[in-house]
Gaussian input, Z-matrix of N, CA and C with variables (Angstrom, degrees):
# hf/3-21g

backbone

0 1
 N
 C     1     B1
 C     2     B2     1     A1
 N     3     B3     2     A2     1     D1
 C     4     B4     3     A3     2     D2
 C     5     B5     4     A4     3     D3
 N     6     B6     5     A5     4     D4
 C     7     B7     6     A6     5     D5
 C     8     B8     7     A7     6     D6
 N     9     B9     8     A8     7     D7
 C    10    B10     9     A9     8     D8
 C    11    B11    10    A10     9     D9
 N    12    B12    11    A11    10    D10
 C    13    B13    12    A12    11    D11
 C    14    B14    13    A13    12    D12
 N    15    B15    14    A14    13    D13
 C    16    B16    15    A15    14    D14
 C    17    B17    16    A16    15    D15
 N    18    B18    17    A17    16    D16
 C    19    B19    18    A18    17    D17
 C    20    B20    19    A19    18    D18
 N    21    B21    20    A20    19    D19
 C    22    B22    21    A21    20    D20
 C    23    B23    22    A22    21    D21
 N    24    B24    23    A23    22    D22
 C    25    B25    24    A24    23    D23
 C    26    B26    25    A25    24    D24
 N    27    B27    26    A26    25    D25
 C    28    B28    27    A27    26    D26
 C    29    B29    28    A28    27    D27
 N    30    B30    29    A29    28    D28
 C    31    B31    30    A30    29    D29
 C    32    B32    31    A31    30    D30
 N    33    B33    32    A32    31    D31
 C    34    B34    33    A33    32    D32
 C    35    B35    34    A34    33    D33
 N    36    B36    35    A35    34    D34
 C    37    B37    36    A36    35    D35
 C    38    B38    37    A37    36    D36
 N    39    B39    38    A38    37    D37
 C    40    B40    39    A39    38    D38
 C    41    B41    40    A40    39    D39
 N    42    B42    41    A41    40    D40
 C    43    B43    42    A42    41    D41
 C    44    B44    43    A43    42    D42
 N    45    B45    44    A44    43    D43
 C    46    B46    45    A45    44    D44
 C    47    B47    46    A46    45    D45
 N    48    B48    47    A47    46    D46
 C    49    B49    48    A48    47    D47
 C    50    B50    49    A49    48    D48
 N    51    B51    50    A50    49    D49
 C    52    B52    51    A51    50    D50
 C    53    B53    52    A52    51    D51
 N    54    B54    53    A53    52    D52
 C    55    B55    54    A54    53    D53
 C    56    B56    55    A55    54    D54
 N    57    B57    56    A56    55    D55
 C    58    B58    57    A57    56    D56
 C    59    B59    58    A58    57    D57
 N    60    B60    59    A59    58    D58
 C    61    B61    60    A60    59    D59
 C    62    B62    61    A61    60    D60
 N    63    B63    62    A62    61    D61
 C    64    B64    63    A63    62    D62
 C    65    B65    64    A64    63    D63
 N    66    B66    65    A65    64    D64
 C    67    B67    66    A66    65    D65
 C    68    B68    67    A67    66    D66
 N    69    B69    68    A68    67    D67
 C    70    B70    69    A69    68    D68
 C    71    B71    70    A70    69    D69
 N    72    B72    71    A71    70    D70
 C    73    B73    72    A72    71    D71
 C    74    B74    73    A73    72    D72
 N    75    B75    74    A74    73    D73
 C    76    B76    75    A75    74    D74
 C    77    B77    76    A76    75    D75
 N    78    B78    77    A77    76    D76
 C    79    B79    78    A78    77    D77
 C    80    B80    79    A79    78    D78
 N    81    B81    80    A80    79    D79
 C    82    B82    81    A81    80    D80
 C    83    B83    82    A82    81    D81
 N    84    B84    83    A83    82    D82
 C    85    B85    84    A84    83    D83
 C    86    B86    85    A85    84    D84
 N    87    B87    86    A86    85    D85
 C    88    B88    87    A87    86    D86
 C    89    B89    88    A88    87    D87
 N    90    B90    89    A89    88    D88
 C    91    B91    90    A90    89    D89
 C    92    B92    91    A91    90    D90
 N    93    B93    92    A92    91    D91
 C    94    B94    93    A93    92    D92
 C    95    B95    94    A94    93    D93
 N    96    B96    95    A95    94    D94
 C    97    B97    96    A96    95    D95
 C    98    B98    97    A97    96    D96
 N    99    B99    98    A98    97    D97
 C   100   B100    99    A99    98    D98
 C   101   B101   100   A100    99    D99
 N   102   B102   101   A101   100   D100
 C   103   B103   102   A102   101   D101
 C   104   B104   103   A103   102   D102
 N   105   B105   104   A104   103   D103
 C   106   B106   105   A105   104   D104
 C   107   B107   106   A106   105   D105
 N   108   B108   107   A107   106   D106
 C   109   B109   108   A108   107   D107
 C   110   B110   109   A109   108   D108
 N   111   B111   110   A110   109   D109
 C   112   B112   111   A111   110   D110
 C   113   B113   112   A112   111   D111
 N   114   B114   113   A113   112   D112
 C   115   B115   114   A114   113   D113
 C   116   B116   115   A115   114   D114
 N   117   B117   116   A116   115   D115
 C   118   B118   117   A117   116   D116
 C   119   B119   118   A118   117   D117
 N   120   B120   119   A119   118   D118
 C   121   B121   120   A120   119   D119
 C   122   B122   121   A121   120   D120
 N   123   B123   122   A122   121   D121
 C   124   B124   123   A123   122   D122
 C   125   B125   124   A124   123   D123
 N   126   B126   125   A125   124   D124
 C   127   B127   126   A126   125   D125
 C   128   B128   127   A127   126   D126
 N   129   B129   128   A128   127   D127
 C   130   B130   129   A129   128   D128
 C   131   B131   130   A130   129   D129
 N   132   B132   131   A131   130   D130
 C   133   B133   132   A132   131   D131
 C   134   B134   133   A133   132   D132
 N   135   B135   134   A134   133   D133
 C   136   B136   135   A135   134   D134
 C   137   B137   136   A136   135   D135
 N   138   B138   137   A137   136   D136
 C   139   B139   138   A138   137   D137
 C   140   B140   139   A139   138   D138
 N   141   B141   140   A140   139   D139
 C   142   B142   141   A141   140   D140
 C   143   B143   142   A142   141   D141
 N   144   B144   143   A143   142   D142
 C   145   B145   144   A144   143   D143
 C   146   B146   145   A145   144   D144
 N   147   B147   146   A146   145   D145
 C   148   B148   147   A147   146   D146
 C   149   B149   148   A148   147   D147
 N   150   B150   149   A149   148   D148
 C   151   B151   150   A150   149   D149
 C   152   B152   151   A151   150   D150
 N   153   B153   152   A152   151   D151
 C   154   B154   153   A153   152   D152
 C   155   B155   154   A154   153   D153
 N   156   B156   155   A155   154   D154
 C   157   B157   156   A156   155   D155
 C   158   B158   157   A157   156   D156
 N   159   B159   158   A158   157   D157
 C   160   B160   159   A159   158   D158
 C   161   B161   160   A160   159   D159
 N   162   B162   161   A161   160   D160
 C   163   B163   162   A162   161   D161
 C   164   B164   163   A163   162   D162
 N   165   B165   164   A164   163   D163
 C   166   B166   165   A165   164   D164
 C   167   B167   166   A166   165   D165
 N   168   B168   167   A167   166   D166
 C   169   B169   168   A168   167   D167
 C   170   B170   169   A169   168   D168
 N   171   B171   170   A170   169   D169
 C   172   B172   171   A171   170   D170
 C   173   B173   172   A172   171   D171
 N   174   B174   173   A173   172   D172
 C   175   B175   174   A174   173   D173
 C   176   B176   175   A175   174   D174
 N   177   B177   176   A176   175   D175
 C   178   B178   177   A177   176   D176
 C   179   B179   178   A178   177   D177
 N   180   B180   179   A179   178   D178
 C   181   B181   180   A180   179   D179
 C   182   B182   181   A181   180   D180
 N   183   B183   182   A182   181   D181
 C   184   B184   183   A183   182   D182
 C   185   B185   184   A184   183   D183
 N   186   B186   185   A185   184   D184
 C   187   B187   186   A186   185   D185
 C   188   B188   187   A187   186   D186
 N   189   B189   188   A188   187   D187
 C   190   B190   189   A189   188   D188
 C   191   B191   190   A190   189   D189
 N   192   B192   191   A191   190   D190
 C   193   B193   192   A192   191   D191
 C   194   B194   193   A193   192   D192
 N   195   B195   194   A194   193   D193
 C   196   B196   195   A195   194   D194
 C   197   B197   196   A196   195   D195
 N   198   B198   197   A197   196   D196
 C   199   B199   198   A198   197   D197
 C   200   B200   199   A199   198   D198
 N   201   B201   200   A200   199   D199
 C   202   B202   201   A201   200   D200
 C   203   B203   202   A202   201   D201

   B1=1.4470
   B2=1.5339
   B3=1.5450
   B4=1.2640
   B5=1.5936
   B6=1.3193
   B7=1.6291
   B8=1.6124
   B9=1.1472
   B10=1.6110
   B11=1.3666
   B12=1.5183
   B13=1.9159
   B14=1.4808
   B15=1.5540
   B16=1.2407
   B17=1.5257
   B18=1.4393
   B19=1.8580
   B20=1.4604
   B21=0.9376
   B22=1.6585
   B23=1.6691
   B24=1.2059
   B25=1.4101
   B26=1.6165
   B27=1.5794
   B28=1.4038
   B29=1.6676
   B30=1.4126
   B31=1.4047
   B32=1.6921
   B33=1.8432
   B34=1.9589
   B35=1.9428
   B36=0.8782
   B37=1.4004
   B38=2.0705
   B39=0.9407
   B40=1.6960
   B41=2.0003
   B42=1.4768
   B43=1.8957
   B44=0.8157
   B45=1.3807
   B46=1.7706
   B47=2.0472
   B48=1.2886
   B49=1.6799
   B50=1.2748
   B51=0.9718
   B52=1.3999
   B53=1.4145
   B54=1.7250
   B55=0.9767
   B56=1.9693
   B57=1.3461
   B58=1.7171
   B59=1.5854
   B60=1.2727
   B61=1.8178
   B62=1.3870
   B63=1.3626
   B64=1.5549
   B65=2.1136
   B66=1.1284
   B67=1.6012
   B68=1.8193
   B69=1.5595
   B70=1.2283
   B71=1.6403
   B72=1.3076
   B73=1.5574
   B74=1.6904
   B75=1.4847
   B76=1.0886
   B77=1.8406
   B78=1.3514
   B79=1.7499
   B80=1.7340
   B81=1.7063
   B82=1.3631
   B83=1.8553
   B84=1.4835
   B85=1.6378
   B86=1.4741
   B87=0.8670
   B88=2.0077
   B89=1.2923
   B90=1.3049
   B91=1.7124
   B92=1.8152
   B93=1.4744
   B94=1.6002
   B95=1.3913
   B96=1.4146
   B97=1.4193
   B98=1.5510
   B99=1.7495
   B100=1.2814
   B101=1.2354
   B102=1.5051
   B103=1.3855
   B104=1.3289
   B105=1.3607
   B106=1.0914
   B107=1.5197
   B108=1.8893
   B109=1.3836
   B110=1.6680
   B111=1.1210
   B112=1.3979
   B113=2.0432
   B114=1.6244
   B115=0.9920
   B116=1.6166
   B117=1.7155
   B118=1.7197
   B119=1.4128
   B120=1.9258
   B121=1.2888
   B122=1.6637
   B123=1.3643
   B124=1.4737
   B125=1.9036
   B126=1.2107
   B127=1.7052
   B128=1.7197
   B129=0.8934
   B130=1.5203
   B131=0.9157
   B132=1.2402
   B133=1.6396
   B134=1.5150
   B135=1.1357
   B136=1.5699
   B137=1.2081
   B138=1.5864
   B139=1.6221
   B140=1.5067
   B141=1.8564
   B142=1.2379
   B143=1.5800
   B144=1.5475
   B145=1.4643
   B146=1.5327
   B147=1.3057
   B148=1.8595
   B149=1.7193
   B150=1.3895
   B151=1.8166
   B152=1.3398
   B153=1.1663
   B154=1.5438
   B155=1.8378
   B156=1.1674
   B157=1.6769
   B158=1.5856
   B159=1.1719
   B160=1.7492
   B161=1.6363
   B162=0.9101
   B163=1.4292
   B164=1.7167
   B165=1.4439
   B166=1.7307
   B167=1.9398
   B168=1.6023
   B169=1.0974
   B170=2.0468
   B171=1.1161
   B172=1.1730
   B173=1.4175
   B174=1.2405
   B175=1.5517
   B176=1.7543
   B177=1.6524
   B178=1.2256
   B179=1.1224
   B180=1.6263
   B181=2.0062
   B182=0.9241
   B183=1.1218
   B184=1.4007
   B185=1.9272
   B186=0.8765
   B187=1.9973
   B188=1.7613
   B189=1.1138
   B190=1.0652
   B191=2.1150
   B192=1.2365
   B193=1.8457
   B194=1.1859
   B195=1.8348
   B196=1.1220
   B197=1.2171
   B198=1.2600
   B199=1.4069
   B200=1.6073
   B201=1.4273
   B202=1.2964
   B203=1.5769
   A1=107.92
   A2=107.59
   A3=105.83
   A4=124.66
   A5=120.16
   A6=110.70
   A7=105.08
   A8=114.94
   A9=126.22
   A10=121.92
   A11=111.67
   A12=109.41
   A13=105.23
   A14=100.33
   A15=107.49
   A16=100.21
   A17=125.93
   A18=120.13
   A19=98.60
   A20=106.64
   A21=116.28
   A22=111.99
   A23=135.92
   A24=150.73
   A25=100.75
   A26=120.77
   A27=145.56
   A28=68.63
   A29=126.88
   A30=125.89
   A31=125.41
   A32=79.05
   A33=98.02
   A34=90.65
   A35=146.36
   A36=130.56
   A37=114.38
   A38=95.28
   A39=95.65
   A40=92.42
   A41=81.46
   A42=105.13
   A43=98.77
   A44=104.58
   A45=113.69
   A46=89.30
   A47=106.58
   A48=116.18
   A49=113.29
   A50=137.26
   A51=141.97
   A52=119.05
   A53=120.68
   A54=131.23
   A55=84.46
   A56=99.24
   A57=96.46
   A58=106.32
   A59=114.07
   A60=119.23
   A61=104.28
   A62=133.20
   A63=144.97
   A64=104.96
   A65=93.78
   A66=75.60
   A67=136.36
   A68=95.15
   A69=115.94
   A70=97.47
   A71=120.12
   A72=102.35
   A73=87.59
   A74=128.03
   A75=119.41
   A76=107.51
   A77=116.37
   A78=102.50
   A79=78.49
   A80=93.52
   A81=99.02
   A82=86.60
   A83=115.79
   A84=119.16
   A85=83.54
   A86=119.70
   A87=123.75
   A88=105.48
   A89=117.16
   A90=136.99
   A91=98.47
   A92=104.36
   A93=119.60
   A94=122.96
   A95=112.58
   A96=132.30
   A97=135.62
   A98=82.31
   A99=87.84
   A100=142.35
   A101=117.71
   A102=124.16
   A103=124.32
   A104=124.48
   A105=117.91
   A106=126.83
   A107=101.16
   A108=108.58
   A109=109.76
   A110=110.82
   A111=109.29
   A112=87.59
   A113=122.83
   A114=132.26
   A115=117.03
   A116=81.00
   A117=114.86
   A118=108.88
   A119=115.67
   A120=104.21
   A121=121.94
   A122=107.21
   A123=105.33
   A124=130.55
   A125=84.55
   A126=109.74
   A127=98.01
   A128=134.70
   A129=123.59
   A130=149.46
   A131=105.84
   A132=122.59
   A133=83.74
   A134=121.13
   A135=117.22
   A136=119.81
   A137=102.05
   A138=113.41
   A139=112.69
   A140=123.61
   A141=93.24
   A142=112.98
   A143=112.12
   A144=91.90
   A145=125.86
   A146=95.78
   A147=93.22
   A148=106.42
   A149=97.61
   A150=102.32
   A151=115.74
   A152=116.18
   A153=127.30
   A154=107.34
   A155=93.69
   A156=107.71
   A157=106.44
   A158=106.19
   A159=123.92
   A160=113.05
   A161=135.65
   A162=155.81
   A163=99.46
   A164=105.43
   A165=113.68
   A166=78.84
   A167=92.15
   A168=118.00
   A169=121.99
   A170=136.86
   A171=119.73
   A172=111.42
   A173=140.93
   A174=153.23
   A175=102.02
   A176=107.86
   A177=112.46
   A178=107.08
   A179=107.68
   A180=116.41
   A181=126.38
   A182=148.23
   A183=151.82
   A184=112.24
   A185=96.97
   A186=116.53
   A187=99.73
   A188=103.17
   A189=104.80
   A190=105.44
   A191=97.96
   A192=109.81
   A193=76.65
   A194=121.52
   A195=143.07
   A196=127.86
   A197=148.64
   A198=128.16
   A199=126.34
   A200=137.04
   A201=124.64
   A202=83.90
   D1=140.78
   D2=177.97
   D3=-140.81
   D4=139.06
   D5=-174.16
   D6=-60.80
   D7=152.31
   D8=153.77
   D9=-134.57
   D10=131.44
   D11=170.10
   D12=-99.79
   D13=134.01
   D14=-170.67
   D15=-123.95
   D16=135.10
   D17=-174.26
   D18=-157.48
   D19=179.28
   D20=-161.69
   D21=-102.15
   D22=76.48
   D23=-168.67
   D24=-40.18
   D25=148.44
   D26=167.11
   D27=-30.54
   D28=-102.87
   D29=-127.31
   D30=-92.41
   D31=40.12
   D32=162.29
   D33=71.01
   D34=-15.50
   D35=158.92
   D36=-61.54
   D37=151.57
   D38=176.55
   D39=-105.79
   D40=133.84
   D41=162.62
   D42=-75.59
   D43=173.77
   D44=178.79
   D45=-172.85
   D46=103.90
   D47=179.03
   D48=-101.93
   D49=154.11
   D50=151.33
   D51=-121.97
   D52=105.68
   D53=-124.08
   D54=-88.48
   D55=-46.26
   D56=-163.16
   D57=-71.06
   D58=3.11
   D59=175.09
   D60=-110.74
   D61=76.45
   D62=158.68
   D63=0.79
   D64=118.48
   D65=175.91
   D66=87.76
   D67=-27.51
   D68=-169.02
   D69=-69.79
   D70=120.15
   D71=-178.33
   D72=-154.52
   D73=150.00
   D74=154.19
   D75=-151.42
   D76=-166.90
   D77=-165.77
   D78=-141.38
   D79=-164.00
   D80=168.18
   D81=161.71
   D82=174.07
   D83=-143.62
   D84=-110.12
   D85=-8.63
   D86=178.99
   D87=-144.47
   D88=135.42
   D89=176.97
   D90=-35.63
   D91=-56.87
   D92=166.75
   D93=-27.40
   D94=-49.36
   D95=175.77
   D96=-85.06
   D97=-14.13
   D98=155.71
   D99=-115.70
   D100=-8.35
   D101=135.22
   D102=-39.10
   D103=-47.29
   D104=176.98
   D105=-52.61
   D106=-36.04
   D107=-172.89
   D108=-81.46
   D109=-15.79
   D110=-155.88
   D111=-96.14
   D112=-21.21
   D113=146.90
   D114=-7.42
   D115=-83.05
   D116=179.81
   D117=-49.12
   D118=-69.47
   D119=-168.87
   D120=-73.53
   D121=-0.31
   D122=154.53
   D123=-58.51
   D124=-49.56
   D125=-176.74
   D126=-74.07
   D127=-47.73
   D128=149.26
   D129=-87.77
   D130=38.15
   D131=171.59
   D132=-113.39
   D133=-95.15
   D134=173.96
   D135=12.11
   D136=-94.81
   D137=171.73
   D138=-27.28
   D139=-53.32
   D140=-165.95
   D141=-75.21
   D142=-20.30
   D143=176.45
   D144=-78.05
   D145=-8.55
   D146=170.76
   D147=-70.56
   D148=-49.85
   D149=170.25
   D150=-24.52
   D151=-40.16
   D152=-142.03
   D153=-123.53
   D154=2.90
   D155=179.51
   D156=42.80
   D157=55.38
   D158=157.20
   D159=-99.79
   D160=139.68
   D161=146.10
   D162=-35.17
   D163=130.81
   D164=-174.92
   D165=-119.26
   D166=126.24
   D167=164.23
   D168=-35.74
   D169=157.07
   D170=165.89
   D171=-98.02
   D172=161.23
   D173=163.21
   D174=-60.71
   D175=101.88
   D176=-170.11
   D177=-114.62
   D178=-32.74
   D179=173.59
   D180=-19.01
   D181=97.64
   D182=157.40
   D183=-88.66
   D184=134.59
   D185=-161.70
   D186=-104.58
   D187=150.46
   D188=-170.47
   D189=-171.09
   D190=118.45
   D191=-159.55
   D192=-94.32
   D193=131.95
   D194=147.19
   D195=-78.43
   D196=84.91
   D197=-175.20
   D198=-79.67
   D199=137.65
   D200=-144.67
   D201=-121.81

């Protein structure tokens, strides 16, 4: 299981990060779509470092709502 931040990009696409996977970033045209993608680039980020006999990071994210 893994955290993801998902927010609404300059150009109306939604991000979608996964903070404890370096890099791991994907978008998509609905919040919907981008869960889904960020789904995907989770599951292949992984894979390639298992591929590749690298060490997969652990889920360290901790979240935290700021109110201003």
């Amino acid at each position: 299981m893994r955290q993801a931040i998902i927010y609404l990009g300059e150009d109306d696409y939604y991000v979608a990060e996964c903070p404890s996977l370096p890099g791991c970033i994907s978008q998509g045209r609905t919040r919907e779509e981008a869960i889904i993608n960020i789904r995907e680039a989770i599951q292949g980020y992984i894979a390639a470092l298992e591929q590749d006999s690298l060490p997969v990071p652990p889920e360290k994210f901790d979240a935290l709502l700021v109110a201003v």
